[in-house]
C-alpha positions in Angstrom: -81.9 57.4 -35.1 -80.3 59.6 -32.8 -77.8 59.2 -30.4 -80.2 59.3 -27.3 -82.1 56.4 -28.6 -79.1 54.3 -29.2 -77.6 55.0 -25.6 -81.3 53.9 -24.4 -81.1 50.2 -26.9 -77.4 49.8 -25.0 -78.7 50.2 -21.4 -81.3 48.1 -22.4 -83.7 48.0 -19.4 -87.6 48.4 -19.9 -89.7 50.8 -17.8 -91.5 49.2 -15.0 -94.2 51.9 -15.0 -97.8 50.9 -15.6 -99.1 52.3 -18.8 -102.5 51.7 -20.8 -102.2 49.5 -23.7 -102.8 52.2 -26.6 -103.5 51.1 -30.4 -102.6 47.7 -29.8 -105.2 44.8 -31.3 -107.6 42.9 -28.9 -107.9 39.3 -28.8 -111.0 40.0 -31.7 -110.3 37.8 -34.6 -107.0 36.4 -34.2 -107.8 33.1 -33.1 -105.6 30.4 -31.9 -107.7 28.2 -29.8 -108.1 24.6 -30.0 -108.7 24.2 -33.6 -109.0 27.1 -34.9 -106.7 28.8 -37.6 -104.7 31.5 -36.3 -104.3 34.1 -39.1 -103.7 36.9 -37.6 -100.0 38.4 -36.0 -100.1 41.1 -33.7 -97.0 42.6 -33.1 -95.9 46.0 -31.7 -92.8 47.9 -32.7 -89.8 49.8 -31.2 -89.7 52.2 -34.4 -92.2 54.8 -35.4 -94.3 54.8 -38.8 -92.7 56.8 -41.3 -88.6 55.8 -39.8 -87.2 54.0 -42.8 -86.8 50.6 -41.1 -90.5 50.6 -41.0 -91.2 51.3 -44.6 -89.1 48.0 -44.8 -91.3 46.1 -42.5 -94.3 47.1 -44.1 -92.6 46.1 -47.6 -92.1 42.4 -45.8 -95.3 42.9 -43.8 -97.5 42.9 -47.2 -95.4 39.7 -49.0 -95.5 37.6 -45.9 -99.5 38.2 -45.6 -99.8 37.4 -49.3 -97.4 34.3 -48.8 -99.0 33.1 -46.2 -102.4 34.6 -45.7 -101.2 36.0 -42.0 -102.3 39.0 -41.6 -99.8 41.1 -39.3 -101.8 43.6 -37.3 -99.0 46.5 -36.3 -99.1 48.8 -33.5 -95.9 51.3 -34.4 -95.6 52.4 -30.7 -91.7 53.5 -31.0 -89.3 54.2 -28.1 -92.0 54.2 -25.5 -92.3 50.3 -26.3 -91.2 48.7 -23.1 -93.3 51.3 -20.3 -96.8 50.1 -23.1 -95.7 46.3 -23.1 -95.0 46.4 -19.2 -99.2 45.4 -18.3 -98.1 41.8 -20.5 -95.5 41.4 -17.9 -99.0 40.1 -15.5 -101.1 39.4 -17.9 -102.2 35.8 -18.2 -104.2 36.8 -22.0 -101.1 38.5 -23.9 -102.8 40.8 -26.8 -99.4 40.9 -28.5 -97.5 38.3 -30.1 -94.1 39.8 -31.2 -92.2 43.1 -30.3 -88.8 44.2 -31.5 -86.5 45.5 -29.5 -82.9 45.8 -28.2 -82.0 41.4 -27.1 -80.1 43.3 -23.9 -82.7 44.6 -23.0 -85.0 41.4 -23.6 -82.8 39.6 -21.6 -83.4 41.8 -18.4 -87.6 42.1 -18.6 -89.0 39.3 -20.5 -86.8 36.2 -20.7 -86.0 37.9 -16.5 -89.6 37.5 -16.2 -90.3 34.5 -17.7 -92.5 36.4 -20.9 -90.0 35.7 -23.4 -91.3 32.7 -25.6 -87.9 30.5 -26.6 -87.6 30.8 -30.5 -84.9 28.8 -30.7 -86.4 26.1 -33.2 -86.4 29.3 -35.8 -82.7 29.0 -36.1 -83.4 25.3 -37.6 -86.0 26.9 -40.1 -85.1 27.8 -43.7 -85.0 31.4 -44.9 -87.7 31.0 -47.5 -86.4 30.4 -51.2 -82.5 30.5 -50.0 -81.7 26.9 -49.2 -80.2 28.1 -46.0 -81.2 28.2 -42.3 -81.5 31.1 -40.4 -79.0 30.1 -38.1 -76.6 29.7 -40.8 -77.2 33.2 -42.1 -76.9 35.2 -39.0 -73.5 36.4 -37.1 -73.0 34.2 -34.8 -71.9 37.1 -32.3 -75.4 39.0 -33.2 -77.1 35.8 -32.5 -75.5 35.3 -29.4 -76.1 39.0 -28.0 -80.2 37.1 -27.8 -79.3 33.9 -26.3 -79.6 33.4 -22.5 -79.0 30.4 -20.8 -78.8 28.3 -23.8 -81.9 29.4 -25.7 -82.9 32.1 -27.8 -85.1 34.7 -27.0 -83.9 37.3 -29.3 -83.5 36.9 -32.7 -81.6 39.6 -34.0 -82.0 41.6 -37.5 -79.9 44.9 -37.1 -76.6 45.4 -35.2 -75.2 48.5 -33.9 -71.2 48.3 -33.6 -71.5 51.1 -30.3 -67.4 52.7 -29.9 -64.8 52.4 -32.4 -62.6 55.6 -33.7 -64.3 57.4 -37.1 -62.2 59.7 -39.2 -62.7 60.9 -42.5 -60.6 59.0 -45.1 -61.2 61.6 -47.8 -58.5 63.3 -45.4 -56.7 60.4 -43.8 -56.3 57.7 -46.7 -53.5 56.1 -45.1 -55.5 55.3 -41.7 -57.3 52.7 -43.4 -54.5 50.2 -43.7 -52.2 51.5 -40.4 -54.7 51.8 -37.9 -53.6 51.9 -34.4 -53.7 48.5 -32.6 -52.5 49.1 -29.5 -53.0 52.4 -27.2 -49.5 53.9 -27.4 -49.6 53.3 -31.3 -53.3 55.6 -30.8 -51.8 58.3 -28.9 -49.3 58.8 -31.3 -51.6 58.9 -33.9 -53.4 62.0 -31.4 -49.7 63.5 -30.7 -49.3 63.9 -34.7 -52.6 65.3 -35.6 -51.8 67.6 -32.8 -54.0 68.9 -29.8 -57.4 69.3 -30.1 -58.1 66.1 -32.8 -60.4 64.1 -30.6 -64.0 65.4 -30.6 -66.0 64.6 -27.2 -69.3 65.5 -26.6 -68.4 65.2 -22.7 -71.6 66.0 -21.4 -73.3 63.1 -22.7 -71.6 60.6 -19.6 -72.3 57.4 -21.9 -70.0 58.9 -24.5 -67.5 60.0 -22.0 -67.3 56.6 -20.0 -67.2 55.0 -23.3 -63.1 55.3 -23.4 -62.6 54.0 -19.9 -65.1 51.2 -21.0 -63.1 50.0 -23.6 -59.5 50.6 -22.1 -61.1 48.3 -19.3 -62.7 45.9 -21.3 -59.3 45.5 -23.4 -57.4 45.5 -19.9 -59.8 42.5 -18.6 -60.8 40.8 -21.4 -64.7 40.0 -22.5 -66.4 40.0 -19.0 -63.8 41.6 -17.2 -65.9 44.7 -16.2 -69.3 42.4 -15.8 -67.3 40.3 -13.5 -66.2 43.8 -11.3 -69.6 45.4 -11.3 -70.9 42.5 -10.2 -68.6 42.5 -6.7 -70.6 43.9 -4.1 -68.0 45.0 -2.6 -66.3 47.1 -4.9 -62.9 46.3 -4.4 -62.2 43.9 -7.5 -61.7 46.9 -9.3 -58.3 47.3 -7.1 -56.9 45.0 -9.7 -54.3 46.8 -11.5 -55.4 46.4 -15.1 -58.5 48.6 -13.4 -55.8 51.4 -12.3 -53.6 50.8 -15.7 -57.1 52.0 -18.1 -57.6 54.8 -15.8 -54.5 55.8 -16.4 -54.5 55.6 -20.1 -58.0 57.1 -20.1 -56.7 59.9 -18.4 -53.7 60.7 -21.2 -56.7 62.6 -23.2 -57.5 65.4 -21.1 -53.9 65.5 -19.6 -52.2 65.5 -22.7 -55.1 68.4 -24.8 -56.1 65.8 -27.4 -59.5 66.4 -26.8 -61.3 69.6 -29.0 -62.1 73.0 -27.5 -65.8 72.3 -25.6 -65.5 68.8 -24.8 -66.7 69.2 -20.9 -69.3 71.9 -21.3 -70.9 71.9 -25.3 -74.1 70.9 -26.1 -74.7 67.8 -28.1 -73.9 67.7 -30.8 -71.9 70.7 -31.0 -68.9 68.4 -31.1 -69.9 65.9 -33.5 -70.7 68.6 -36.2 -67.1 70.0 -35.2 -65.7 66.2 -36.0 -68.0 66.5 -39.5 -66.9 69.7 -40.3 -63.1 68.0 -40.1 -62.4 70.5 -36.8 -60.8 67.6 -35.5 -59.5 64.5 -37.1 -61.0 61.5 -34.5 -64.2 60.6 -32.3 -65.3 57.7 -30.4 -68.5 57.1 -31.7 -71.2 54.2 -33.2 -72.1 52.9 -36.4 -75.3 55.6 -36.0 -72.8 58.2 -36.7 -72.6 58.4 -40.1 -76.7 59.1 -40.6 -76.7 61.5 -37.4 -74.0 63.8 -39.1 -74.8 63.7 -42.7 -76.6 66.9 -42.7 -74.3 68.8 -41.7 -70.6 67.0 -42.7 -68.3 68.5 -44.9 -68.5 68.1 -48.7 -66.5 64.9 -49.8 -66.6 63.5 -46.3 -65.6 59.5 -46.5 -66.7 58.2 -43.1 -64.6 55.3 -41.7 -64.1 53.8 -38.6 -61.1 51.1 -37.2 -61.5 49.1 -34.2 -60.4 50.5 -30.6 -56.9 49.7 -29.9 -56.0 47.4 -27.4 -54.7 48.8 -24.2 -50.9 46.9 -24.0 -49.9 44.7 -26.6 -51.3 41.1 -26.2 -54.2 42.8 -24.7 -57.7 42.6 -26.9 -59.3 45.0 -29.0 -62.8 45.0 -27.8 -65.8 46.0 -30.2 -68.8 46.5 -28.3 -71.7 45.4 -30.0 -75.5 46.0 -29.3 -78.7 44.5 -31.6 -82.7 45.0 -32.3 -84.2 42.0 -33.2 -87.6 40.0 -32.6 -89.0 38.7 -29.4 -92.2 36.3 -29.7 -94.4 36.6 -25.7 -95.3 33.8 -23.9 -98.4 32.0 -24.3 -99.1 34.5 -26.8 -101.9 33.2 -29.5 -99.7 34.2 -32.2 -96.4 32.7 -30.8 -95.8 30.1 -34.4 -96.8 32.9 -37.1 -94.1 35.4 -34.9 -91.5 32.4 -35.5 -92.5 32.5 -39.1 -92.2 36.2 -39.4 -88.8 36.2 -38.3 -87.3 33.7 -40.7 -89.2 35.5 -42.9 -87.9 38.5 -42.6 -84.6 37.3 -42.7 -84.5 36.8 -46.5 -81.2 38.7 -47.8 -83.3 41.4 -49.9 -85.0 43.1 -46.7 -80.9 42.7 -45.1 -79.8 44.0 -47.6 -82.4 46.8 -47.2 -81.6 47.2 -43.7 -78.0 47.5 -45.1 -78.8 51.0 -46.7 -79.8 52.5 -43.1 -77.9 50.3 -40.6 -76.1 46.9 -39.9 -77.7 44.0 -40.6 -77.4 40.8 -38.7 -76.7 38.4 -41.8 -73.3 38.6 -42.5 -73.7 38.4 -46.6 -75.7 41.6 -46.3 -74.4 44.6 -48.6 -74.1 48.0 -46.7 -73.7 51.6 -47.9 -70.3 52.7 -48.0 -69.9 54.6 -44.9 -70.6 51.2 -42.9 -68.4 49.1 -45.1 -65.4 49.6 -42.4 -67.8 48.7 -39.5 -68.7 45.4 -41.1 -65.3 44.8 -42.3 -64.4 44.7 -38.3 -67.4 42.6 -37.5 -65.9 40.2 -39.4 -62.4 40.6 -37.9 -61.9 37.5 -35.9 -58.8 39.3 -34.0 -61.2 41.7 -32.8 -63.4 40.6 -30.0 -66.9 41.3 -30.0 -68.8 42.3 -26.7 -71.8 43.0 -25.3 -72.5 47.1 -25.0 -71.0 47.9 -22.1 -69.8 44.2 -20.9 -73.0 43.7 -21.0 -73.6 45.3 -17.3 -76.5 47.2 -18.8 -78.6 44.0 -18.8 -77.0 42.0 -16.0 -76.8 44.9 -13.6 -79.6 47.6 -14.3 -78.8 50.8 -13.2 -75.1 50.0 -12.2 -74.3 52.3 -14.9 -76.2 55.6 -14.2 -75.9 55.3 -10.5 -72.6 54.2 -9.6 -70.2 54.0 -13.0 -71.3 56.8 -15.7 -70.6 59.8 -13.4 -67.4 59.2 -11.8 -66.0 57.5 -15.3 -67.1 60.9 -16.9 -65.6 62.9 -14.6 -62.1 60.5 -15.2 -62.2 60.9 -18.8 -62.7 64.9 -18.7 -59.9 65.0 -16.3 -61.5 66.4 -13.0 -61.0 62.9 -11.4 -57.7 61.8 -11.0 -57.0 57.9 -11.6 -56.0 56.5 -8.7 -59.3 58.6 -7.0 -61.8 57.4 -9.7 -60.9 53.8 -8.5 -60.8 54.5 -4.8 -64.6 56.1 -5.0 -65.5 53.9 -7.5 -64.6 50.7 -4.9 -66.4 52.7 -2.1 -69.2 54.3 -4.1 -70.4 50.7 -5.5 -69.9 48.8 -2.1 -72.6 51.4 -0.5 -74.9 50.9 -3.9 -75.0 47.1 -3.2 -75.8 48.0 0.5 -78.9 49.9 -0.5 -79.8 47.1 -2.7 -80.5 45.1 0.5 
């Protein structure tokens, strides 16, 4: 999965253009009326056949039909998921009953729209064989990332863990136990590896904003920045802990920590730079590891440690993002969906998912280069948060229109602090005016 697909799950918004249904099943032979046995689950997917988390459906797809005798009926539609699924938004005769998907981005179409069937009684349900329920197998912070108000709508399998600081430990064996926990302690960790250690892939603004983000987020606390980008008038983000991660965010550019092409490369230029151990640190997600392997350096021993909080007493924030199952109202198949999911759950396919990504169980075995990723998940000194505060889903378009560009321009240092917040307050108080 590449990084542009990622940055889409964290935004999580669907499309709202109209597009014909393509290669999805009809009503024909799934049943489900008064009476009549529903063996058939139609369910369309956010990944594309041959991507190795849908040879591992299809592995589950095949044991649950012979389990069960539910036949799953798949429509592999991939990334263009939300602008196919949009016609189900009005329909009153849903011809899909379960899509996977980023939960953030569930939470701001379906469950927004009322198309979201609750699946809450799945947690209750056992895994099959394992004696344990799926709510007591899950991370209860990937659970919650699909829960809105009080029920869930989302029911997570795979986590992404979005920003934390990678290095290669083949080269830095003593970061692993004297991480940086606070931002001074992380600048001096820059200041020793010397100018030029941070790789940046500027022009991507997610990836750039992603530092102020955090510095923010550890500044506020979990919902700080919600809370601001929520103010219509723009001016909550006078606050000083607003002005004091602008500041810090600033220190990159000011002080030369970031590599040679961070404001003007083309992705990933910089990231291969990071691989090729041009420069010791990046800010970067738990995809990272996959994205780079063909071209990293021989011996390269990815690992990752939480970002540091901003002032001491402050929290380390981990931004956190998930795909997981979604069953849509009044849907035929709604009940074998629900089975599918506990289904699915079972700590073999995890552990499966384990080998390409994060899983959602946290008993789940995971390659090596994610063992630091899911080391911090379980941290309970790190706080977990929703990708971007979680403004992505509760304010759609915020991001692009009013945040990404001017935090961008902050963190390459062509905005100066006190001026990012000063346009940020007025740039945000005219978005909400356009709003109406």
């Amino acid at each position: 999965m590449t990084h542009t697909t990622r940055v889409l799950a964290s935004v999580g918004v669907f499309a709202t253009a109209a597009l014909v249904i393509t290669g999805c099943s009809t009503d024909a032979g799934n049943g489900g009326g008064d009476g009549e046995k529903n063996d058939t689950l139609r369910y369309m997917s956010y990944w594309t056949e041959g991507e190795p988390t849908s040879d591992i459906m299809k592995e589950a797809f095949d044991a649950f039909t012979e389990e069960t005798g539910i036949k799953v009926d798949v429509t592999w539609q991939g990334r263009d998921l939300p602008n196919v699924l949009t016609p189900l938004l009005t329909s009153s005769n849903p011809t899909v009953d379960m899509v996977d998907f980023g939960c953030a981005g569930v939470g701001s179409s379906l469950v927004a729209t009322g198309k979201a069937a609750d699946v809450s009684s799945v947690l209750g349900e056992e895994v099959p064989g394992e004696g344990k329920t799926v709510e007591e197998t899950l991370s209860a912070d990937a659970l919650a990332t699909g829960q809105f108000d009080g029920a869930t709508y989302c029911l997570p399998f795979e986590m992404t863990s979005n920003f934390d600081i990678w290095y290669n430990a083949a080269e830095h064996p003593d970061w692993a136990d004297g991480a940086p926990t606070t931002w001074s302690e992380f600048m001096d960790l820059v200041g020793e590896t010397g100018k030029g250690s941070v790789a940046l892939d500027g022009t991507i603004q997610p990836y750039a904003s992603a530092w102020y983000i955090n510095l923010a987020v550890s500044a506020t606390g979990k919902g700080g920045l919600l809370e601001a980008a929520q103010d219509e008038t723009g001016k909550a983000f006078e606050a000083p802990e607003f002005l004091a991660a602008a500041e810090a965010a600033a220190e990159l550019a000011g002080t030369g920590a970031f590599a040679d092409g961070f404001a003007a490369s083309k992705f990933p230029a910089i990231q291969q730079k990071w691989a090729n151990n041009d420069a010791a640190l990046i800010l970067n997600g738990s995809w990272l590891p996959a994205e780079v392997a063909p071209y990293a350096a021989e011996g390269f021993e990815y690992s990752s440690f939480p970002f540091p909080a901003l002032e001491k007493g402050d929290i380390q924030p981990m931004q956190i993002d998930t795909i997981g199952f979604s069953a849509i109202e009044g849907a035929a198949g709604v009940d074998n969906a629900k089975k599918f999911m506990a289904f699915f759950l079972q700590k073999g396919y995890q552990d499966e998912i384990g080998q390409i990504a994060v899983p959602a169980r946290t008993d789940a075995t995971v390659v090596d280069s994610l063992a630091s990723v899911q080391a911090a998940l379980a941290n309970p000194d790190v706080v977990k948060v929703a990708a971007n505060d979680g403004t992505g889903a509760a304010v759609p378009a915020w991001g692009q229109e009013v945040f990404d560009p001017l935090a961008q321009k902050l963190v390459l240092g062509e905005l100066a602090p006190k001026d990012f917040i000063s346009q940020l307050v007025q740039k945000q108080k005219e978005w909400y005016e356009l709003q109406g």
